[in-house]
N, C-alpha and C positions, 0 to 999 in steps of 0.2 A: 184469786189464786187459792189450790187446797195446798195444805203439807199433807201429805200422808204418813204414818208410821206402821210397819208391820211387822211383825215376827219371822213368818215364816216367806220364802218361795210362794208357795201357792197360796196367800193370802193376799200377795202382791200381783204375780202374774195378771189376774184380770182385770186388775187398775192400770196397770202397768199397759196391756191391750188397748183398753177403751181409750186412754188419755192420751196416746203415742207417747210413749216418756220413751228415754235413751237414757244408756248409762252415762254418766259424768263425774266418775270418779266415787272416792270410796274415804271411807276415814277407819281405820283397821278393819274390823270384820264387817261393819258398814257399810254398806253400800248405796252410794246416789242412782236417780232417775229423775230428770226432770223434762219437761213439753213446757209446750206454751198457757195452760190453763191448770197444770198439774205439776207440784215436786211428790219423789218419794223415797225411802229410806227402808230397808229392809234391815230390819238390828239385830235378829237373833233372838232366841227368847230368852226370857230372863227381863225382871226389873229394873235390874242396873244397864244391861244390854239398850231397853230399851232408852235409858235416859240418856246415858252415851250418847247413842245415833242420832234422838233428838234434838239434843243439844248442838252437835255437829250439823243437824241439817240448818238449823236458825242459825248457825255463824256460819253456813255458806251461804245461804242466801236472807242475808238478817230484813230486809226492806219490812217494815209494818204492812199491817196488811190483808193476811192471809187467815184462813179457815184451819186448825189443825185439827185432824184426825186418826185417833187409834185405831185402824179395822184391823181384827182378825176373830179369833173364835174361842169360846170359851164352851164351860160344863153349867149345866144347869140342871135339878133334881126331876121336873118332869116337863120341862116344853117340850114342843116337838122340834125334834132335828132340823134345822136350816129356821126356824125363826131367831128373827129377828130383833137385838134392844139398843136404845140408848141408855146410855148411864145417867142417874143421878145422884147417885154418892160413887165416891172411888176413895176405898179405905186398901189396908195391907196387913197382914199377920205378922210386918216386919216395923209399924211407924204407929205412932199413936194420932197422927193427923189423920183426918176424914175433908176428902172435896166433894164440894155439893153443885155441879156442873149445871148453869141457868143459861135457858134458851132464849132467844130473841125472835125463833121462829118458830112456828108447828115443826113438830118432830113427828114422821109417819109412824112411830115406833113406840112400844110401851115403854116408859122409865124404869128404871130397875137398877138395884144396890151391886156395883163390881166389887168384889173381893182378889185381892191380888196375894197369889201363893207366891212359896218358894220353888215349892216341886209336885207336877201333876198328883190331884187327888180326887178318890171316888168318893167320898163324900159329898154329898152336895145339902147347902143350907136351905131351907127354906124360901122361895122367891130371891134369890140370888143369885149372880153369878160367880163363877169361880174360873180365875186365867193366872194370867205371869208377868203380867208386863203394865198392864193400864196405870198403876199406881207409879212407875217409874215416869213412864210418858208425863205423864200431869204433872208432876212434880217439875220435871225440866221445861217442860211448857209456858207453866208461867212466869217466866223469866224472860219472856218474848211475847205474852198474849194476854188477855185476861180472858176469866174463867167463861163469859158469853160468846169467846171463840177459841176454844176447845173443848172436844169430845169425843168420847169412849165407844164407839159402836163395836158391838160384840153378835154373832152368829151361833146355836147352838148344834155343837157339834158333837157332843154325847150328854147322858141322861143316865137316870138309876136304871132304863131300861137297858139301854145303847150306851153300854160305859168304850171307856178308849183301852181297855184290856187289849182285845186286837190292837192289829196296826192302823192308822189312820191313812184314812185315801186320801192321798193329795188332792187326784182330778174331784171329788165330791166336797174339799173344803173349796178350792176354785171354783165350782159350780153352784154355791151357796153362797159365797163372795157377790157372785157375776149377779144374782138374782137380786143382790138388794141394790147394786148401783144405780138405776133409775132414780131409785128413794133417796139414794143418798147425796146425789148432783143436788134432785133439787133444794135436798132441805141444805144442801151448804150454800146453794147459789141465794137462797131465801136469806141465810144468817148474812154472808157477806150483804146484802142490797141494806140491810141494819147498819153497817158500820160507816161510820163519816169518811167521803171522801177524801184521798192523799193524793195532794198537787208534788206534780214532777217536779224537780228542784231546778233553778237556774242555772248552777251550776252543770247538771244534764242537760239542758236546751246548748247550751251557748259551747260545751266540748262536742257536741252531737253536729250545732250545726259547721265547728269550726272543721272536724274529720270531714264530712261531707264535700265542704268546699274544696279539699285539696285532690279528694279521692272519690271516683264512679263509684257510687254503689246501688247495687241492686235492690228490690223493694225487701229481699229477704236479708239482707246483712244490713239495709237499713234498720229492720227489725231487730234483729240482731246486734246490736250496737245500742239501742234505744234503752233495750232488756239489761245488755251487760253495762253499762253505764247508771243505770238505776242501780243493780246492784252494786255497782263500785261505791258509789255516790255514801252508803251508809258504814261504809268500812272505813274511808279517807276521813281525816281532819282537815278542818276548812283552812288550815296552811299547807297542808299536802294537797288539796285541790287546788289553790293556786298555782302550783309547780307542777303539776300532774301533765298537764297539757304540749310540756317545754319537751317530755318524753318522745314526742312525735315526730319531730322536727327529722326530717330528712329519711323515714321510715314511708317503707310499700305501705300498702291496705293489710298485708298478711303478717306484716310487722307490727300493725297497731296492734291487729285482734289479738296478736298470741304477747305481745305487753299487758292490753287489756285482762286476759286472761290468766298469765302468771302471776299480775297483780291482786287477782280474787283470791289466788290459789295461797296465796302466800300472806296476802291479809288476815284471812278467814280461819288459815291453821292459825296464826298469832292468835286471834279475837278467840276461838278455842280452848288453845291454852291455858288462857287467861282468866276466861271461865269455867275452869277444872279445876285450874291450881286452889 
């Protein structure tokens, strides 16, 4: 499973394509997208923006686990337009911390230092990049992952040649997006086969297969039920699990999932919260 985090619309759109995600709700200006192989979260730009939506995305679906990734696009002094980096440091003009982001797989991508502004600048340093947001992401990130699964990929999208003076083309940050997703499946798909596998919990086999028995379901709400119960699974207390199940009793099939589901809904805000406060 990737997380993704993005700034903008058209940073996301083309992940959004490739991975079939659907909207599924929002957390203020945030916004979810999740498929079967991919979640995503569009924060807005900004630092705190992005820690926000982060944050929000690991307490809707908190299950360990997953790849996260910051795509979107930043300024660099002379690459050329649409290449491509990973990060290996992510500092901020607002924090005296420095992350030093360590791979478990080949990265197709050169390494290079992200600097995270407050507000678009033409200046550009030396072999660095310069964006808005990577330094917040990271920050909420590891509160859910450690540092060999989370990662900063950045796209250059202006230069001291090609500054962002003009207006920036959505369709050209989308088409520069869309260009490195090959590279970027696989080196996420590379970092997850690194991480030690996680056994379904008992407590998911035995609610999974008690639903089953009472109610026909289809191979896709079989699915569907597998997914939302994993995710329940890390929200509930193991005495709210035991009671969870009594929920059911004398409910349709349409009645579990939208329990199943106001259940996420209303955990995940608390679990939020709680993490904010």
């Amino acid at each position: 499973m990737i997380h993704f985090v993005t700034a903008l619309d058209c940073e996301a759109s083309p992940i959004i394509h490739r991975y079939g995600l659907k909207p599924c709700g929002n957390h203020g200006r945030a916004r979810f997208f999740a498929g079967d192989n991919a979640r995503l979260v569009v924060s807005g730009v900004g630092q705190l923006r992005s820690a926000i939506a982060t944050t929000a995305l690991g307490a809707r679906f908190p299950e360990t686990g997953p790849i996260w990734l910051n795509v979107g696009i930043a300024g660099h002094r002379e690459a050329e337009l649409g290449t491509g980096f990973i990060a290996n440091r992510v500092s901020s003009e607002d924090a005296k911390d420095v992350y030093y982001p360590q791979t478990v797989a080949p990265a197709p991508w050169r390494g290079i230092s992200v600097r995270t502004l407050r507000a678009p600048s033409m200046e550009y340093r030396v072999d660095c990049l310069s964006e808005m947001e990577a330094f917040g992401f990271y920050t909420a990130a590891l509160a859910t992952a450690t540092l060999e699964f989370i990662h900063v990929f950045k796209v250059v999208s202006d230069n001291a040649t090609h500054s962002l003076e003009g207006k920036l083309s959505k369709d050209s940050v989308s088409e520069r997006i869309a260009s490195h997703l090959d590279s970027i499946e696989r080196f996420a798909q590379a970092t997850l086969e690194n991480r030690p596998g996680v056994e379904v919990s008992d407590w998911v086999e035995v609610t999974r297969l008690e639903i089953q028995s009472i109610h026909h379901l289809s191979a896709t709400y079989k699915h569907k039920l597998a997914k939302q119960l994993k995710q329940l699974s890390h929200l509930l207390t193991n005495g709210e699990k035991k009671v969870f199940a009594d929920r059911f009793k004398g409910q349709n099939k349409r009645e579990v999932f939208e329990t199943i589901e106001r259940e996420i809904d209303s955990l995940s805000a608390k679990r939020l919260c709680s993490g904010l406060g």
